[in-house]
C-alpha positions as CSV (number, residue, x, y, z in Angstrom):
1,X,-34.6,-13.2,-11.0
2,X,-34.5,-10.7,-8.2
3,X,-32.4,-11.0,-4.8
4,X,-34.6,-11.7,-1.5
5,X,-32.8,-8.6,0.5
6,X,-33.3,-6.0,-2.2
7,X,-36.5,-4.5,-3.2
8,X,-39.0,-6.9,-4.8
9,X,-38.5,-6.4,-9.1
10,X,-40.6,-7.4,-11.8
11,X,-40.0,-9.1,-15.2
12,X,-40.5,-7.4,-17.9
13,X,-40.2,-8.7,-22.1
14,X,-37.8,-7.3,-24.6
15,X,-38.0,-7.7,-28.4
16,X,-35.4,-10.6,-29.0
17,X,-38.0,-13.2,-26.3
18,X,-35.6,-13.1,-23.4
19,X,-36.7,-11.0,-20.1
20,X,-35.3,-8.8,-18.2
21,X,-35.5,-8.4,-14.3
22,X,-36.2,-4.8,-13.0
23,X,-34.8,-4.0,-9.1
24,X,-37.6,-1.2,-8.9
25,X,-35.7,1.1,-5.6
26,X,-32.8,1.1,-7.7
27,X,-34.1,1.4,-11.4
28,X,-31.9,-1.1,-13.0
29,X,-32.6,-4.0,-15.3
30,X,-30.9,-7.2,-15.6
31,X,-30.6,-9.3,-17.9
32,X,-31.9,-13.3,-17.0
33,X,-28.6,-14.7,-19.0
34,X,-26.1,-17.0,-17.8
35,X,-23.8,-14.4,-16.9
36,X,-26.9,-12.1,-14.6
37,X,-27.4,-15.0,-12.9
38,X,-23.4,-15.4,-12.1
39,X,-23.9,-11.7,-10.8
40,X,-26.5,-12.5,-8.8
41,X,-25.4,-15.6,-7.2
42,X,-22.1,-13.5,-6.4
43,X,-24.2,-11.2,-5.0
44,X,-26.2,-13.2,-2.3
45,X,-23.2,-13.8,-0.8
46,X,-22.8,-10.7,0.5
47,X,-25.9,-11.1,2.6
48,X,-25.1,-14.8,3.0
49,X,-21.5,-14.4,3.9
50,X,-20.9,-17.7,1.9
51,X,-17.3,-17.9,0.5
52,X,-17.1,-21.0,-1.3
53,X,-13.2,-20.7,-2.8
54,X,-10.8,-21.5,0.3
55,X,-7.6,-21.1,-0.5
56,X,-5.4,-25.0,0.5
57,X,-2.0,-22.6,1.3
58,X,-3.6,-20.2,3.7
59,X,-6.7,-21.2,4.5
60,X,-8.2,-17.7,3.4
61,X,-11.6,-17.7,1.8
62,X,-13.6,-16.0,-1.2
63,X,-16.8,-15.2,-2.6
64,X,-16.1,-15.7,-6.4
65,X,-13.5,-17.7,-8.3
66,X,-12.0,-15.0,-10.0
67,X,-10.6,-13.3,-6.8
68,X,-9.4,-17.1,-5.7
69,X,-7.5,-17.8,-8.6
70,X,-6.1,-13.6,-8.4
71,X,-5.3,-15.0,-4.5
72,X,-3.3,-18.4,-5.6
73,X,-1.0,-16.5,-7.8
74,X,0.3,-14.5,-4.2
75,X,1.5,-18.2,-3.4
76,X,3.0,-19.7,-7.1
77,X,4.4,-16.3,-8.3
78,X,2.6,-16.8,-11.7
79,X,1.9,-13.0,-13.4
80,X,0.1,-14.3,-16.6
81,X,0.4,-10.4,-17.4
82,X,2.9,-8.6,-19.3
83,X,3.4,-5.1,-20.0
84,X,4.3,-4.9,-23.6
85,X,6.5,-1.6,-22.9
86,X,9.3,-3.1,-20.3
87,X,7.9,-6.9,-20.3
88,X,7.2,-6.5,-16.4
89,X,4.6,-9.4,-15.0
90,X,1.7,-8.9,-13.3
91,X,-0.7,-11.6,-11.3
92,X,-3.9,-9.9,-12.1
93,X,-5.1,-7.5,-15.8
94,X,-6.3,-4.7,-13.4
95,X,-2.6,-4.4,-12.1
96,X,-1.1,-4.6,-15.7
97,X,-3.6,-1.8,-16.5
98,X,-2.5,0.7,-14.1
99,X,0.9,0.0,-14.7
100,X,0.5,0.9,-18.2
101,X,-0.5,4.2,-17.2
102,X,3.3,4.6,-15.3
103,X,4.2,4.9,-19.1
104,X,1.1,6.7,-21.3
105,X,1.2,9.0,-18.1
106,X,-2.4,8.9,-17.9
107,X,-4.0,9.7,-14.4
108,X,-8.0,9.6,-14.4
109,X,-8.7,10.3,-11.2
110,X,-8.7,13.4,-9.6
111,X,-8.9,15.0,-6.2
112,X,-11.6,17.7,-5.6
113,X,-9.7,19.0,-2.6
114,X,-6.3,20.0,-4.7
115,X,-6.4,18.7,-8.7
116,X,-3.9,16.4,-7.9
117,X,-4.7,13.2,-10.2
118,X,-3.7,9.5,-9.8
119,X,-3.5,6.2,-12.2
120,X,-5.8,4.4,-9.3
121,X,-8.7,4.9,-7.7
122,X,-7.0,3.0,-4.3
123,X,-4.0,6.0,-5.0
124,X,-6.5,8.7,-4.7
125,X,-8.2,7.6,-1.7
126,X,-4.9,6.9,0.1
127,X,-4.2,10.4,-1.0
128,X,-7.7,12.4,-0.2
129,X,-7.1,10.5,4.0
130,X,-3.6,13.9,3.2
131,X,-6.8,15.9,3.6
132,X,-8.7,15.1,6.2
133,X,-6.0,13.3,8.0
134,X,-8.8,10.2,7.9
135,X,-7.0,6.8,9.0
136,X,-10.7,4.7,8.7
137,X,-9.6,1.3,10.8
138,X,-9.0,0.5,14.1
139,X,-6.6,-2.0,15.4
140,X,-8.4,-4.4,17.9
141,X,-4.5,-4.8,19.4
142,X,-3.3,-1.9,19.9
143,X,-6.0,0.5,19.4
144,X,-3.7,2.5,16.6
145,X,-5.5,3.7,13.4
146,X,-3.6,2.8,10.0
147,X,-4.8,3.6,6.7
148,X,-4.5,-0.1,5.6
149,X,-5.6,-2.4,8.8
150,X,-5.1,-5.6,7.0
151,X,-1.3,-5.7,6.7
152,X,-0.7,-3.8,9.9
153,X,-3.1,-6.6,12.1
154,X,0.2,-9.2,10.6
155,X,2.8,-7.2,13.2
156,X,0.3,-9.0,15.8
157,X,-0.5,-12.7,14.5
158,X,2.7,-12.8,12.7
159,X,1.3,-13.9,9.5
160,X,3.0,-14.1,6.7
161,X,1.4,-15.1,3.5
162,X,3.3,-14.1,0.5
163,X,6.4,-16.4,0.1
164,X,9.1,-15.8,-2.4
165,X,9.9,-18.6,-4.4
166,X,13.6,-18.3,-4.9
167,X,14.4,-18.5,-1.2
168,X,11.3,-19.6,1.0
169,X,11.5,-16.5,2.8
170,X,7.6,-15.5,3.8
171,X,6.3,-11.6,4.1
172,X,3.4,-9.7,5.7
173,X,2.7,-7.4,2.3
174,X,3.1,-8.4,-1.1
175,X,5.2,-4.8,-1.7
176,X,7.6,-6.6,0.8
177,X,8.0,-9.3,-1.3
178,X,8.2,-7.3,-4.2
179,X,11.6,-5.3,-2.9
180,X,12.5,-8.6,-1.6
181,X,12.9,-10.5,-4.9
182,X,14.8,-7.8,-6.4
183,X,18.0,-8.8,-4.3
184,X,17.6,-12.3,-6.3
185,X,17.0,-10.3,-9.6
186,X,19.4,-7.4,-9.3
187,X,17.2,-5.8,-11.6
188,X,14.9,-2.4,-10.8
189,X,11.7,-1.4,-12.6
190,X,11.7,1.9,-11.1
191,X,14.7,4.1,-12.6
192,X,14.8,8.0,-12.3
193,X,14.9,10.0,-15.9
194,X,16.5,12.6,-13.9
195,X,19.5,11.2,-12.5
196,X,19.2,7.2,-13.6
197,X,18.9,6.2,-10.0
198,X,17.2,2.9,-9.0
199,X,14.7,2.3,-6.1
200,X,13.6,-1.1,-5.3
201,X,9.4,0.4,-5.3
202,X,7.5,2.9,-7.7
203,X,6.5,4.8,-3.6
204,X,10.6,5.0,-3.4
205,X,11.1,6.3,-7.0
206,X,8.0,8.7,-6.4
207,X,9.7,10.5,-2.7
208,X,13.3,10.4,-5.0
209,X,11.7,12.7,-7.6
210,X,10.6,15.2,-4.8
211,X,14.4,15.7,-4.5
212,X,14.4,17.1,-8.3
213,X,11.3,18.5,-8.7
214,X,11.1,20.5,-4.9
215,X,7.9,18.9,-5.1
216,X,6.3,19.0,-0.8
217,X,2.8,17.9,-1.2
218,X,2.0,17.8,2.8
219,X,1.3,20.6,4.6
220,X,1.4,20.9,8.1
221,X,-2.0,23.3,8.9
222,X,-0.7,24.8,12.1
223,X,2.5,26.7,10.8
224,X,2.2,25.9,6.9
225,X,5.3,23.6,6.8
226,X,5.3,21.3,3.6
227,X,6.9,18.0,3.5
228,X,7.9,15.6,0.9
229,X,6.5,12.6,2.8
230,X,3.2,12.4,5.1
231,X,5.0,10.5,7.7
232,X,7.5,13.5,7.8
233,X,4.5,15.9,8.6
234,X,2.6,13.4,11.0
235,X,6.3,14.0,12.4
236,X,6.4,17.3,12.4
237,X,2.6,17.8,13.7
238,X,3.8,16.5,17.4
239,X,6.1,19.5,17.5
240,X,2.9,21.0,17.9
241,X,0.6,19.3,20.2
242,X,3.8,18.8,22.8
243,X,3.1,15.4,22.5
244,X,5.6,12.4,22.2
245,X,4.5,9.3,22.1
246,X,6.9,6.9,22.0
247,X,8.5,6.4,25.3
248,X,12.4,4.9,26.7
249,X,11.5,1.8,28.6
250,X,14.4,1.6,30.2
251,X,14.2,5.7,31.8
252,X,10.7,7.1,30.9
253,X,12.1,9.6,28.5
254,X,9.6,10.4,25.6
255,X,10.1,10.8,22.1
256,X,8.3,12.7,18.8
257,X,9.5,10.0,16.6
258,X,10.8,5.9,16.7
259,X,14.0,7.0,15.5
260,X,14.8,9.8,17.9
261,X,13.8,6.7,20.1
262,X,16.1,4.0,18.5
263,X,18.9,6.3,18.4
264,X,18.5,7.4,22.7
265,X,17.6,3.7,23.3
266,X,21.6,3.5,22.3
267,X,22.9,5.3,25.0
268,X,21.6,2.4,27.4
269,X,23.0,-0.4,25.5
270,X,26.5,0.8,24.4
271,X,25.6,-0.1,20.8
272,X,27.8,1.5,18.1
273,X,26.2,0.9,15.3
274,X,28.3,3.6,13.0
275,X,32.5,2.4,12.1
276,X,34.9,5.4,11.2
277,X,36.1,3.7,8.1
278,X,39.7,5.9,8.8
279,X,40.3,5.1,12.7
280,X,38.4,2.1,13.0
281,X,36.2,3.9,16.0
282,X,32.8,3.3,16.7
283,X,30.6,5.5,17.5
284,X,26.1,5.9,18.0
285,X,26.2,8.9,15.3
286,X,28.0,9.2,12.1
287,X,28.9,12.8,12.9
288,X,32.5,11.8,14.5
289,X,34.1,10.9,11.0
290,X,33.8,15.1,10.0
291,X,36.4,15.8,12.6
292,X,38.7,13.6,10.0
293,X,37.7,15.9,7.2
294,X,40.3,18.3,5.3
295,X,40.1,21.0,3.8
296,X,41.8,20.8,0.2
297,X,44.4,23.6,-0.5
């Protein structure tokens, strides 16, 4: 059993009467069971393009069952798996596995660049794009590079596949929806040993720690800065290249950041977003409410 776009193999016997098939450019046998021939099948469709499983909610489409019925769960909120340490659910085993590791502390996979390790291989290639400041995929749209394309081409279509199902309310990213169903909840997975804080995402509790631990993993290469969060040095970088791209619409002033933005886009419409909760003022910065401040005898 060979596939028609790889190299040609050739069958070869084994002692228990079953034959093997050999891929010859790649040096690897397999097995003419059941299960090789599930492989293979799985496998044409790469070439093919064929995705047979289309999801009835969506209308999103796979090449093998296992990553449809992984898909459905997205849409019914069933997580069949459950870590026997805090009982939290998971929708897939691969999920529950890495999770596990949040407890046993185990992280497999290393980077080369700075021996920092990671329970997931996904984790360490988000992190190893820290190195070489690598953001792979290109937004048709806009043009902007994002580390995950996917989730970032939804701001455009407006697409909103994971729906909780307390409330109906629809997401773009499954961590969304995550955070989101924690309002219904009330309850946190992610508490800090340090100080017993709560964070509504494991990313949340991990920037938190920093704040114990001093921990600034991102360093700017220019001036040697280091930064608890990449956005921070992306930030900071700017600073350096005099550039600032995000521009006032209403007066052409430019900006390093969105929220130096946000918070200059203000002046223009009188918003006031920030209450002093002793004079009832409203101001665009909270910094007002220290001129009611006292020094205690």
């Amino acid at each position: 059993m060979t596939c028609d776009d790889d190299a040609l193999g050739s069958v070869e016997p084994v002692e228990d009467g079953r034959s093997v098939d050999t891929h010859v450019s790649a040096g690897v046998k397999i097995e003419t069971d059941e299960k090789t021939h599930s492989a293979l099948v799985i496998h044409q469709r790469t070439h093919t393009g064929e995705k047979p499983y289309s999801c009835s909610d969506c209308g999103k489409c796979f090449r093998q069952k296992s990553t449809f019925v992984r898909h459905q769960r997205t849409h019914t909120g069933e997580k069949p798996f459950s870590c026997s340490r805090c009982w939290k659910c998971f929708s897939d085993s691969q999920a529950l596995i890495i999770h596990q590791r949040t407890h046993t502390g185990e992280k497999p996979f290393l980077c080369k660049d700075c021996g920092k390790c990671f329970i997931s291989s996904s984790a360490l290639i988000s992190h190893r794009r820290t190195h070489v400041d690598e953001k792979p995929f290109s937004c048709s749209e806009c043009g902007k590079y994002r580390s995950s394309l996917a989730a970032h081409q939804r701001t455009h279509t407006g697409e909103k596949p994971f729906s909780c199902s307390e409330c109906g309310e629809s997401f773009a990213c499954s961590s969304t929806l995550v955070k989101h169903q924690i309002t219904h909840t009330g309850e946190s997975p992610y508490g800090c040993s340090e100080c017993g804080k709560y964070f509504g995402s494991g990313s949340a509790l991990i920037l938190h720690q920093r704040t114990h631990t001093g921990e600034k993993p991102y360093s700017c290469s220019v001036c040697g800065k280091c930064f608890t969060q990449s956005s921070n040095l992306v930030t900071h970088q700017i600073t350096h290249t005099d550039e600032s791209p995000y521009r006032c619409s209403e007066c052409g002033k430019c900006f390093i950041s969105s929220s130096h933005l946000a918070t200059h886009q203000r002046t223009h419409t009188r918003e006031k977003r920030y209450s002093c909760s002793l004079c009832g003022k409203c101001f665009t910065l909270v910094i007002h409410q220290g001129t009611h401040a006292v020094e205690e005898p």
